[in-house]
N, C-alpha and C positions, 0 to 999 in steps of 0.2 A: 538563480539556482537551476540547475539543470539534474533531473535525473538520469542513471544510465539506463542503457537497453535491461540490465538487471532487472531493477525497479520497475520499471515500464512492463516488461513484461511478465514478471511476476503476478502485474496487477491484471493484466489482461487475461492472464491466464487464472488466474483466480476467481475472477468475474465469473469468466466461462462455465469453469467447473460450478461455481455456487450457481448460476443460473441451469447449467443442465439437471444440477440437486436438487434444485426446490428449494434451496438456501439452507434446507437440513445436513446437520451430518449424517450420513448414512440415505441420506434420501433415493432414493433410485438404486439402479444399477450402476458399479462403478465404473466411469468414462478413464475412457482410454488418452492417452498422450498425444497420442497420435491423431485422434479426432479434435484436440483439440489445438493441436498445433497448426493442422490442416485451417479450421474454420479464422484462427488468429494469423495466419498465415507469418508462421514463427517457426523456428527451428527445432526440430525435434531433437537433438541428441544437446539442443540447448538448457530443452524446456526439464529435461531429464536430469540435469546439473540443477535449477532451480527446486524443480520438485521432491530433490533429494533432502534438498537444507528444508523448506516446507514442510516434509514429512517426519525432520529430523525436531521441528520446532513442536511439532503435535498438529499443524494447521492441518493436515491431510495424513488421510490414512489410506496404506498399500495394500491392495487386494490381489495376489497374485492369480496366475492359471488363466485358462482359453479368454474367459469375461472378465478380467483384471482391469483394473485401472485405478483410480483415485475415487475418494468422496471425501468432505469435508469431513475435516477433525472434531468440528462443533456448530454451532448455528453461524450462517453469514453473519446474524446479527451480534454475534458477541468477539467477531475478528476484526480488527480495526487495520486499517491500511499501514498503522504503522507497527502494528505487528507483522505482517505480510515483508517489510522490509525491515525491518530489523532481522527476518527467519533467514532472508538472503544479504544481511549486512552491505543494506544499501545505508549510505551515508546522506544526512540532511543540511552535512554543515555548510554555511554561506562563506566563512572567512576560510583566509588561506593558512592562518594558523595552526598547527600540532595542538591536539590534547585539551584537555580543559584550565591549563595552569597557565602561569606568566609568561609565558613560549609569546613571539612578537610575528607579526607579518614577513614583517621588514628585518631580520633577524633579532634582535636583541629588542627591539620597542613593537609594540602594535601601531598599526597604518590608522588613520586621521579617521576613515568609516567605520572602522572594527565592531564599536558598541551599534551602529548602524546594523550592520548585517546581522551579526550576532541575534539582536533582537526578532529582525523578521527570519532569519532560523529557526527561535523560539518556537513565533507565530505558527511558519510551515509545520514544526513537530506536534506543535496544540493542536492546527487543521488534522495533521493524520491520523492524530489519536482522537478524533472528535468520529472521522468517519469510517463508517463500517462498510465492511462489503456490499452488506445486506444495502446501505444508501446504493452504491454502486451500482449494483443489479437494479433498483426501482428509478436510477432516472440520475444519478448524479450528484454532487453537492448541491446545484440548482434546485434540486427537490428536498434537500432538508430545510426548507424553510425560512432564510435567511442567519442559519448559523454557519455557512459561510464565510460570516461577515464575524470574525471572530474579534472581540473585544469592545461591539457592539450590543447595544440593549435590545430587549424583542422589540422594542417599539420603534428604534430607529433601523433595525433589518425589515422589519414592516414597511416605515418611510421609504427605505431604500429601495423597497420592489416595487414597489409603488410608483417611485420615478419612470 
């Protein structure tokens, strides 16, 4: 699976903001688009298109006039990455299939991997919903502890760092 420039930078750009916040909503002074496009080194009439649906979802809230900019909607820590993409209908699906119904790869049947992919789709959407901005800004999935390691016990993501 691959994400789009969308997704990707939606996330980057969210980072950003909840790091110049403080990971509060309202924290600071509202950052500009434009600083932040700058430091991500991303498109600004891009990020303007993302930030629209973002703000349209509640994740971000618009402060107009001379000091305008954005600040979070709510704590980094209670926006999950797969809320961030769902606000800009980034898509998770693995298979090549339409919809959630008997729709097939291959027209009329599904392809021989289907329940394959499918499942680590699942996984990918468990991960996103697992992690929050707020992990983002302190260091990455790396640093929540081996709940990366999703469908793992704490004591075999323990093992596993351990390795």
């Amino acid at each position: 699976m691959e994400l789009t420039t969308r997704g990707r930078y939606a996330v980057m750009a969210m980072a950003d903001l909840a790091r110049q916040s403080a990971g509060q909503p309202g924290g600071g002074e509202p950052v500009a688009l434009a600083a932040i496009a700058e430091r991500q080194k991303l498109s600004l009439a891009y990020l303007e298109q993302l930030y629209a649906r973002l703000r349209r979802a509640g994740i971000v809230v618009s402060a107009r006039g001379r000091s305008g900019g954005y600040t979070l909607g709510r704590p980094a820590s209670e926006i999950s990455i797969a809320d961030i993409l769902t606000a800009v209908e980034e898509e998770t699906r693995m298979t090549r299939c339409s919809g959630d119904g008997d729709a097939g790869c291959l027209g009329e049947t599904r392809c021989i991997t289907h329940g394959l992919w499918q499942a680590l789709g699942a996984h990918i959407a468990q991960f996103f919903t697992s992690v929050t901005l707020q992990d983002v800004i302190d260091g990455g999935p790396h640093a929540l502890g081996g709940q990366a390691h999703i469908g793992q016990t704490e004591a075999e993501s323990e093992r596993f760092a351990a390795e």
